[in-house]
C-alpha positions as CSV (number, residue, x, y, z in Angstrom):
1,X,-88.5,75.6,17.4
2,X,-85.2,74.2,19.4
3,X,-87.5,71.4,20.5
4,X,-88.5,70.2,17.2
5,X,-85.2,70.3,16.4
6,X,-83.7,68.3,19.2
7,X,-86.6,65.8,18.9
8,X,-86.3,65.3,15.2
9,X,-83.4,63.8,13.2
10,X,-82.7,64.2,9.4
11,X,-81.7,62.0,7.1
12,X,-80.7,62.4,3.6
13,X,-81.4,59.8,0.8
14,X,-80.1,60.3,-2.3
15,X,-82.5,60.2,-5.4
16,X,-80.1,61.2,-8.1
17,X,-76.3,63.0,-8.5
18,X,-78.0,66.3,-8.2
19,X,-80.6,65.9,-5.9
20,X,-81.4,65.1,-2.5
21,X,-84.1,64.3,-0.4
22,X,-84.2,65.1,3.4
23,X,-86.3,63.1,5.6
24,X,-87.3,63.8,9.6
25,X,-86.9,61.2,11.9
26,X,-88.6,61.3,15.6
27,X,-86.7,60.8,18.7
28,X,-87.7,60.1,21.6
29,X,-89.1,62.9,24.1
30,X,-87.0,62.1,26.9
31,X,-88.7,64.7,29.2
32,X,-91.8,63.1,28.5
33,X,-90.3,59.8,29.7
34,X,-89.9,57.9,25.9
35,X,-87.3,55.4,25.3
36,X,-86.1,53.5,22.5
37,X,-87.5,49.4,22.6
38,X,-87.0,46.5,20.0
39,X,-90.2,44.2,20.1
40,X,-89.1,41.1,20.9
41,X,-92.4,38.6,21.0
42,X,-96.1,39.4,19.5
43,X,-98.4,38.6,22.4
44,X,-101.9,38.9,20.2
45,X,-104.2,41.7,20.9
46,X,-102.5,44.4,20.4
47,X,-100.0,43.3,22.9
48,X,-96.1,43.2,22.5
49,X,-93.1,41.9,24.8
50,X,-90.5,44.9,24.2
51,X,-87.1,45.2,25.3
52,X,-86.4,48.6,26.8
53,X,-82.9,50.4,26.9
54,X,-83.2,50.6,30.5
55,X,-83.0,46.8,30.5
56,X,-86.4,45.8,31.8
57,X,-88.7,44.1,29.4
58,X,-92.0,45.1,29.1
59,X,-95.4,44.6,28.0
60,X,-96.3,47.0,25.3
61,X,-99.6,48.2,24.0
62,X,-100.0,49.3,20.8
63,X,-102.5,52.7,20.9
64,X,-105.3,52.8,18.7
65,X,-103.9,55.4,16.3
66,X,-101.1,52.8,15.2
67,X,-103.0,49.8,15.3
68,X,-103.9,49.2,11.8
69,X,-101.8,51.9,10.7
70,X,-98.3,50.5,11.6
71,X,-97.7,46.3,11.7
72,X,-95.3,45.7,14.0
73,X,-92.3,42.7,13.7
74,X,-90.7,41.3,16.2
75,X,-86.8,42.7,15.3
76,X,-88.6,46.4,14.7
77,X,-87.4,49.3,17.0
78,X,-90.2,51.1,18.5
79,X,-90.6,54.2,20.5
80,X,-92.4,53.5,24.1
81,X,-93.6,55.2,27.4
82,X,-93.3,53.5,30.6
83,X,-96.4,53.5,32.6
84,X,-96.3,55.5,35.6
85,X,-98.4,53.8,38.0
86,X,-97.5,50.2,36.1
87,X,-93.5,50.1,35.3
88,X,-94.2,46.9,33.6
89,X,-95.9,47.9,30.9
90,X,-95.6,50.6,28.6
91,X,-97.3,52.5,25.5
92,X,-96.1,52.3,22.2
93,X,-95.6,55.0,20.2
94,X,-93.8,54.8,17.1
95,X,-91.9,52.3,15.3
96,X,-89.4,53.1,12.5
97,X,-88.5,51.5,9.8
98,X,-85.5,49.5,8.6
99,X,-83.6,52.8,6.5
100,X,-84.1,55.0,10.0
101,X,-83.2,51.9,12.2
102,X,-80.0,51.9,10.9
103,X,-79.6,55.6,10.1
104,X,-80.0,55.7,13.7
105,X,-77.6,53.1,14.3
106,X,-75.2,54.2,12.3
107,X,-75.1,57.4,14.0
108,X,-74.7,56.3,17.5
109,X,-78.1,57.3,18.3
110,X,-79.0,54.1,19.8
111,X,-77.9,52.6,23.5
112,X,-76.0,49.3,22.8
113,X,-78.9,47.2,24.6
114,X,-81.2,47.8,22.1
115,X,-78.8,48.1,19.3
116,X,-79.2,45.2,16.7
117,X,-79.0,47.0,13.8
């Protein structure tokens, strides 16, 4: 349960005076080696040039389960995981939209390298 909870961020959006809605946001697993990323160039299939918080820029793969699922942008922020054996390139896992991008901005959630929101 503490893991869900420090993976997961909330954020509150307001439907009426009375009411409010709370949404989960994922964060990155950091133990599982998952960084934050904004795609910066669509490379065609199924390839992205990403720009890592550690600096390094990257060729990202979108996985099958997000391929038709999730379009990405170039501009979106995106979840990735760094190849092991390949440091170059790295898996895409999630990418958020704009209302958590800057939810996550706002909060201070983001490093500043990857922080255009």
């Amino acid at each position: 349960m503490a893991e869900k909870a420090e993976d997961e961020a909330e954020i509150a959006i307001e439907e009426s005076e009375d009411s409010e809605e709370w949404v989960r946001v994922p964060l990155p697993r950091r133990r599982e080696g998952e960084i934050f990323a904004v795609a910066e160039q669509l490379l065609g299939g199924s390839r992205i040039k990403v720009m890592c918080e550690d600096g390094v820029t990257r060729m990202g793969r979108i996985r099958g389960k997000l391929r038709k699922r999730m379009w990405m942008r170039v501009g979106d922020l995106l979840i990735v995981r760094p190849w092991e054996f390949q440091d170059e390139k790295a898996d895409i896992r999630y990418r958020y939209t704009k209302t958590q991008s800057t939810y996550l901005s706002r909060k201070g959630m983001i490093p500043e390298i990857v922080d255009i929101f």
